[in-house]
N, C-alpha and C positions, 0 to 999 in steps of 0.2 A: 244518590239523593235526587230528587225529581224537582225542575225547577217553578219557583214559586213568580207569578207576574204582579207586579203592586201598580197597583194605580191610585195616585193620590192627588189631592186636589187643592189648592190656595181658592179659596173661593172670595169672590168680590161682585160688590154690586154694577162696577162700570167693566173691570178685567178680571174673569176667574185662570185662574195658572192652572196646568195640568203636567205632570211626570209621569212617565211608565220608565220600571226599571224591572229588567227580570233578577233573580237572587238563584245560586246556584253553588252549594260548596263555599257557603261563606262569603262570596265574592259576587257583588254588585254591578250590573252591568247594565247600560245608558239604553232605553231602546225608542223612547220619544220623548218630547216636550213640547209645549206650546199654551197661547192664550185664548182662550174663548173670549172675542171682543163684544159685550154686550149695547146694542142699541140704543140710541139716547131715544126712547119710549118710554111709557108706561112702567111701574117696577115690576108688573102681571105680564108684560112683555118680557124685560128682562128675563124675568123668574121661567118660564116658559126657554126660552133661549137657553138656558143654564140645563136644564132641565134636555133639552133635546141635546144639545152639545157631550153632555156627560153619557148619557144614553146610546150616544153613537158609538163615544170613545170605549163604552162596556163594550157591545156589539165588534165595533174594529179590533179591540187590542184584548178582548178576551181575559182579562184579570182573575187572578184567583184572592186575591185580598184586596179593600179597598182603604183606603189611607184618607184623612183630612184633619185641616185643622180646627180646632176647638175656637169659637168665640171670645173673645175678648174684651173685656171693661173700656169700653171707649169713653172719652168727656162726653162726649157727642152720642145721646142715648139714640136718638133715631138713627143717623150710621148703626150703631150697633144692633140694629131692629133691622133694617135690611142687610146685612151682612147674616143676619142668623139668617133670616130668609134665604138669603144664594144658596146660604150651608147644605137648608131645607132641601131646596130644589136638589140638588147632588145628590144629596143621603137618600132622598125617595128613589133618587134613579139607581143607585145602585143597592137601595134595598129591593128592590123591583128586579133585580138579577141574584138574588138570594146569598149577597153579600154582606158579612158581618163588615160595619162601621167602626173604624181606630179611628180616636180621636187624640187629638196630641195639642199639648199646649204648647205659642207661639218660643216662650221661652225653652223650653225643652229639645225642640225641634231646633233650633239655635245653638244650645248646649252640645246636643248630640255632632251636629254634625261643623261646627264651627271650637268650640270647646269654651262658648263664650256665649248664655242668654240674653245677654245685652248687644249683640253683633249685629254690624249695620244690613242692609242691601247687600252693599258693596261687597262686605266680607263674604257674606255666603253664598254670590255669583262665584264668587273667586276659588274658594274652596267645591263647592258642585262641578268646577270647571274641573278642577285637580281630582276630585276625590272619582271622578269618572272618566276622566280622562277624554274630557271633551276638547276639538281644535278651539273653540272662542267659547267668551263665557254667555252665556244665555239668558233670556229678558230676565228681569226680576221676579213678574212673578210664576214666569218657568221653572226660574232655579227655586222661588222658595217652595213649589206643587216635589221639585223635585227634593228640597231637603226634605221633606215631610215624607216622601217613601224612603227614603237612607234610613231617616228616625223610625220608621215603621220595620223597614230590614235589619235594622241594628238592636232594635227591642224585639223583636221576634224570633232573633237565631241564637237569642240565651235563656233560650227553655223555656218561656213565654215568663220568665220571672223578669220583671220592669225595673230599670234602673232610677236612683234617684226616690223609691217609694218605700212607706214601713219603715221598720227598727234601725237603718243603716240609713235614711235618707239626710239626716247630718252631716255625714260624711260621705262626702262625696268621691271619694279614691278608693269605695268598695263597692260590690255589688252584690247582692243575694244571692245564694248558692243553693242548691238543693240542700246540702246539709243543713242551713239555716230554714230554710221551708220545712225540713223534717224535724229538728228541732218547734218549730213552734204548733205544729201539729197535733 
């Protein structure tokens, strides 16, 4: 089996998060992290920054899939207007490398790799630390770029069938099976 590189991204308008993990026989393996610290500029600044940063991190770490997280209902509709923006900036740069876009909602990404949508920070530094077997846990939003490739390697190495979606999504202690895809076919 030939190993897969995920590059996923926590994107923000002041700090975007980044994780690279390669996937290989199942098994998840840590190969960077880090923050894009954006400039207190302009958001065209910013957005430019994000945009080159991600753009580098293709080029450097050579990804075969690329991972982010989905936008969110914020109170605050303008945060949530430049938050899509960052998103923007990222998803061009890695459409621009001929990468399909996963997008993962923040609960989900939580679920997956904490076993708890409503887990703090704190929780899922802590478990990123464990589930990779990292010496110290890593910034926040390293560990969340890096939950968001775990949730990207963990919904991709079950047949590309999603957990959590369709006829079974009430219950949550089952997953979609080829037999049930073949059944509804």
């Amino acid at each position: 089996m030939a190993k897969t590189r995920i590059l996923a991204i926590d994107p923000g308008s002041r700090v975007t998060g980044f994780g690279i993990i390669d996937v290989a026989n199942g098994r998840s393996v840590y190969v960077g992290s880090g923050c894009i610290r954006l400039p207190d500029q302009d958001l065209s600044v910013r957005l430019k920054h994000i945009f080159n940063n991600v753009s580098a991190l293709l080029e450097e770490y050579q990804p075969n899939e690329f991972a982010i997280e989905e936008v969110f209902l914020a109170k605050n509709a303008n945060s949530a207007l430049k938050l899509g923006q960052a998103r923007g900036a990222a998803i061009v740069a890695a459409s621009l490398q001929d990468l399909y876009v996963h997008e993962y909602a923040a609960r989900r990404v939580k679920q997956s790799v904490v076993g708890n949508g409503n887990a703090d920070k704190t929780q899922v530094q802590m478990m990123i630390q464990l589930l990779l077997s990292l010496n110290a846990k890593p910034q926040a939003d390293a560990a969340d770029a890096l939950a968001i490739a775990l949730c990207h390697a963990n919904t991709r190495t079950s047949g590309g069938l999603e957990y959590g979606v369709g006829k079974r999504a009430g219950r949550t202690s089952k997953r979609w099976t080829e037999q049930d895809v073949r059944k509804s076919v």
